[in-house]
N, C-alpha and C positions, 0 to 999 in steps of 0.2 A: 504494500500500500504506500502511495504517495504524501509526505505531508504537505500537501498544496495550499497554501494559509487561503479562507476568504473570510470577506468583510464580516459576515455576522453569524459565523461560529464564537462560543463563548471563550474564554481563556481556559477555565479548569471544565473536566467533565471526569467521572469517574470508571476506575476501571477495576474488572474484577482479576484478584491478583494471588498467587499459590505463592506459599512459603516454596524455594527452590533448595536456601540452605540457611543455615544460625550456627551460626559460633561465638563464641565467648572470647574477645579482643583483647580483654582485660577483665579485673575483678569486676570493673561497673560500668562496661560496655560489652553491649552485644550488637552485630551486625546481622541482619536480615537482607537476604538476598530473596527478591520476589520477579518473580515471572509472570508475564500476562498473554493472551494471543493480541491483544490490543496496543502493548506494548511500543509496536515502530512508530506509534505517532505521539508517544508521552517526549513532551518539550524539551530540549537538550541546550535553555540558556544556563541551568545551575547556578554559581556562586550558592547566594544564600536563600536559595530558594524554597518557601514554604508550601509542604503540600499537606493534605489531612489523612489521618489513618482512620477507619472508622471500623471500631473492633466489632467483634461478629458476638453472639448472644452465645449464654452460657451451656447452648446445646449444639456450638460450632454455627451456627445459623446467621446467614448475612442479611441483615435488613434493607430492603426495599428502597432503593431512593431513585430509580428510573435504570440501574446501570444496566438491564437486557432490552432498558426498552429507546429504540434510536432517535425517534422523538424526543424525548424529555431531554435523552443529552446531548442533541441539536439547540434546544430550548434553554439547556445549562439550566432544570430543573432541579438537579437535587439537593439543592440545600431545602426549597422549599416542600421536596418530597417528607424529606427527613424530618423536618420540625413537624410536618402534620402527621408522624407516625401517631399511634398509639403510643402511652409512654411504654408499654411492657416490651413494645418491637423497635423503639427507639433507638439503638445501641448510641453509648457515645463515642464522641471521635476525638481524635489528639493529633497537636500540630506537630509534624517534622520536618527535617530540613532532606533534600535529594542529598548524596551524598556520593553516588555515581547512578549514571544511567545508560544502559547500553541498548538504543533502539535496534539495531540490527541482531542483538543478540535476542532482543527482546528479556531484557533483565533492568530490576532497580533495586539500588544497595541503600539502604535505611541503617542507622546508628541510632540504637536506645540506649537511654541510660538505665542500670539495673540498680534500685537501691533496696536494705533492709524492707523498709515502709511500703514497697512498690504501690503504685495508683492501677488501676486496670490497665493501661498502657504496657509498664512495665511487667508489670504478675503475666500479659500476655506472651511479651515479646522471651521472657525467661524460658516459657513450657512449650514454644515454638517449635515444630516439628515439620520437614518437609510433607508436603502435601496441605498442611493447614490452609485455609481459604481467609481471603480476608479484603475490603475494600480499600482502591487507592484511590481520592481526588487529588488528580494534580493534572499538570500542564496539556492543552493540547495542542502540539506544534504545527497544527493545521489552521491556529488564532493567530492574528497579525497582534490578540495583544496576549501573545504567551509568558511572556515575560513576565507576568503580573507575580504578586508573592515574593518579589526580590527588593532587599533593602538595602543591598551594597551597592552604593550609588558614588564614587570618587572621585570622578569627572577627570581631569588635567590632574587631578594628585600622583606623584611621584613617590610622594612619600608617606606610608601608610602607619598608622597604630590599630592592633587589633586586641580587643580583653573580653573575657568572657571566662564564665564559669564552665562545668561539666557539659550543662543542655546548651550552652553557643558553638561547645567543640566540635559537633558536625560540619556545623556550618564556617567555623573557622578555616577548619583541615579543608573544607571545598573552594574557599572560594584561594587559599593558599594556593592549591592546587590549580587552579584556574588563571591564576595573574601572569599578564606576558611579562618576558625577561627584562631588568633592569631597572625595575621598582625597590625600591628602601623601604624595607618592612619591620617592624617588631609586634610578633603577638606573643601574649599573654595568657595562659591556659590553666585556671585553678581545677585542679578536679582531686577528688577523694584523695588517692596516694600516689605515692611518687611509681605503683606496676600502672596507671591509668595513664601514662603517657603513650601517646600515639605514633608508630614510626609517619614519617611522613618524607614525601620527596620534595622539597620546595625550595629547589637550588639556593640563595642566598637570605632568604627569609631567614631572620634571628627568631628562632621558635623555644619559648622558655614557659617549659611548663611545669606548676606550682604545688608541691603536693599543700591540702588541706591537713590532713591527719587530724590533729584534735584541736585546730585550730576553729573561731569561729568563720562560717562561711561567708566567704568575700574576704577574709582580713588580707590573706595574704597576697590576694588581687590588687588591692588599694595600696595599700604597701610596694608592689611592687610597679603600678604605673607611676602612686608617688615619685620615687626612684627614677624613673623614666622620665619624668617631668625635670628635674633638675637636672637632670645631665642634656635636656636636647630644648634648652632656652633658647637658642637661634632662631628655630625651625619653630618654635611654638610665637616668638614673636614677630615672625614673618606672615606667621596665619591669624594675628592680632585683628578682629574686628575692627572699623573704620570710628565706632562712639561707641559707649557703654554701654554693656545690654542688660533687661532684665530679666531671671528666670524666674518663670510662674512657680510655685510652690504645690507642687503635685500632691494630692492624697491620695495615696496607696492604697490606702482602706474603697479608694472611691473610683479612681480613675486609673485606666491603663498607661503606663510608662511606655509611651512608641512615639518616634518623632525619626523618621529617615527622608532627611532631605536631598530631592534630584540631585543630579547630576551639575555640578557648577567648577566656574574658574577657581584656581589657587595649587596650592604646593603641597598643601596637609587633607590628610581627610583619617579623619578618629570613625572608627567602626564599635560599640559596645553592646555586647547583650547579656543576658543570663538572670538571676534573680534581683529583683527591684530595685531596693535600696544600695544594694551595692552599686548597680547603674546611674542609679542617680547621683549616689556620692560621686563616684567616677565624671559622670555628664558635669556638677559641679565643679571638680578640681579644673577641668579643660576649660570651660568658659567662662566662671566667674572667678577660679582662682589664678587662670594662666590667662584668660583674656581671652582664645580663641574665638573666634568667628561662629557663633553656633549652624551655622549654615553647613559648617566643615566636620560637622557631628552628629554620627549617626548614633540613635541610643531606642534600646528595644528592651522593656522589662517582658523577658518569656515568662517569668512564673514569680512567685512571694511568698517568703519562707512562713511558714504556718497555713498555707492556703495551701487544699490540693491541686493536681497540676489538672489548665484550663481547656476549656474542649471549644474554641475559638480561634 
């Protein structure tokens, strides 16, 4: 099949998709290799691109949201399928990042995080077993707006900052993986213990990753972009805002932490995500305590600690 993009095919539509293989990466990472027949036409912009998993019901059973029927996902019907489930047929879904996609192969590699507490997400992704059945919304490369879901936007940036906790490390390692050569990079990777680090091939990327241990979460992220911020004063006052800005004062408790703005001129572009507060302290040190240009600041709160993780 051809991905022939036209005008009023939707961006995402969903596909139905078999556990292929799962392995255990690490102590708190598992990879899911999934397979579709639908597959050669799932979107291949990546970076950090989000797509929905939406888990199957506790008798292996996929719920209903148009995916056999071509209609609805010409119409890019299923979210509204979904929400007028029944609640007992509703399954819920959870955001991931692509993490590879091989349309020709017809395969897509998914990274969960496995913790203690798992949320359904995880408890699923752990007992994963080839042949497992399970739904995938994401991209479809036959949309002129496939793209959609992507928040790595760095325009003219040369020189990148990347931070993120455990749940950003998909999407870090991707879009690492994806950046053409001769870019100045430091990311930043907090996750559980120092076996959760990830090989990666990312020619000259300085990739320094943080074990947590019995630290609290986020400390040693902040700490260590701290760190980063004094040592590269040049580059952060090159990307100094033009007048003083204000930062609205987010509640947590109320509002989601997401702000990725376009694609724009300059030298710097700061990438952050992972749990909340830590983002925001972070989103604060770059532009109220270094001055940055918040334009140059991508900043995504995925999840908040005490809260389970959101199906959004």
């Amino acid at each position: 099949m051809t991905a022939t993009a036209t005008a009023t095919r939707p961006a995402y539509r969903p596909y139905v998709a078999v556990v292929k293989e799962a392995r255990r990466l690490s102590p708190h990472f598992a990879r899911i290799t999934f397979t579709s027949a639908d597959f050669d036409v799932f979107g291949t912009d990546r970076r950090d691109q989000r797509i929905k998993i939406v888990l199957p019901g506790p008798d292996g059973q996929l719920c209903d949201i148009g995916q056999n029927d071509p209609s609805a996902i010409d119409n890019g019907e299923w979210y509204v399928r979904w929400r007028d489930l029944p609640d007992a047929k509703r399954m819920p879904f959870r955001t991931y990042t692509v993490r590879r996609i091989d349309p020709e192969a017809r395969e897509l590699d998914v990274d969960f995080v496995l913790h203690h507490d798992a949320g359904p997400a995880g408890a699923w992704a752990e007992a994963a077993a080839p042949g497992d059945s399970i739904l995938v919304v994401g991209p479809d490369a036959r949309s002129p707006e496939s793209a959609q879901g992507i928040d790595f936007h760095p325009g003219t940036a040369r020189r990148l900052l990347l931070a993120g906790d455990e749940t950003a490390a998909p999407a870090i390692c991707a879009v690492l993986e994806g950046l053409e050569p001769g870019m100045d990079v430091d990311a930043f990777i907090e996750v559980p213990t120092i076996d959760d680090a990830l090989p990666l091939a990312v020619g000259d990327a300085r990739v320094t990753w943080l074990a947590r241990d019995d630290r609290s979460h986020g400390e040693a992220l902040i700490e260590a972009v701290e760190g980063w911020t004094r040592a590269s004063g040049d580059v952060l006052a090159r990307a100094a805002a033009p007048r003083p800005q204000e930062l609205e004062d987010i509640d947590l408790e109320k509002e989601l932490l997401w702000d990725s703005p376009e694609d724009g001129e300059g030298e710097f572009y700061a990438w952050i995500a992972g749990e909340s507060s830590t983002v925001k302290t972070l989103r604060r040190m770059l532009v109220q305590g270094c001055g940055v240009d918040r334009k140059r600041v991508a900043f995504m709160g995925y999840w908040r600690e005490g809260q389970t993780e959101r199906s959004a």
